[in-house]
Phi, psi and omega in degrees: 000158202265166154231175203286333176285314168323315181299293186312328168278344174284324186296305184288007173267279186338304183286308188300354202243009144267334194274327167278023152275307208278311165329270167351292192262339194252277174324306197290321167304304181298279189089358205275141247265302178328312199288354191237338119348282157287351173304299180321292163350297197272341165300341184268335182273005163274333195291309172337295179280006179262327223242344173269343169278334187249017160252013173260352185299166197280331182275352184226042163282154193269128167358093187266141195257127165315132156250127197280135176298187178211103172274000000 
């Protein structure tokens, strides 16, 4: 089974090797306003996945705390 910084990095490969394919083949050809639209789209869901990998690291979890029973 993947763990989780592994998932994120294939997302982020992933995404990035669709928005320079979509770029490329779509946009550059085209030019038409969806296509730049969608260039975007996918440029926010790399930015994303850059950003959940590099706010997911082992040093910034938050404290965890005892929840006090209630006898």
């Amino acid at each position: 089974m993947l763990d989780l910084a592994t998932m994120s990095m294939v997302f982020a490969v992933l995404t990035f090797t669709m928005l320079v394919l979509f770029f490329v083949e779509t946009y550059r050809r085209t030019s038409a306003p969806y296509c730049a639209w969608w260039c975007g789209t996918v440029t926010a869901f790399l930015i994303n996945a850059v950003l959940q990998m590099v706010g997911s690291t082992g040093g910034q979890e938050w404290p965890r705390r005892s929840v006090p029973s209630i006898s």
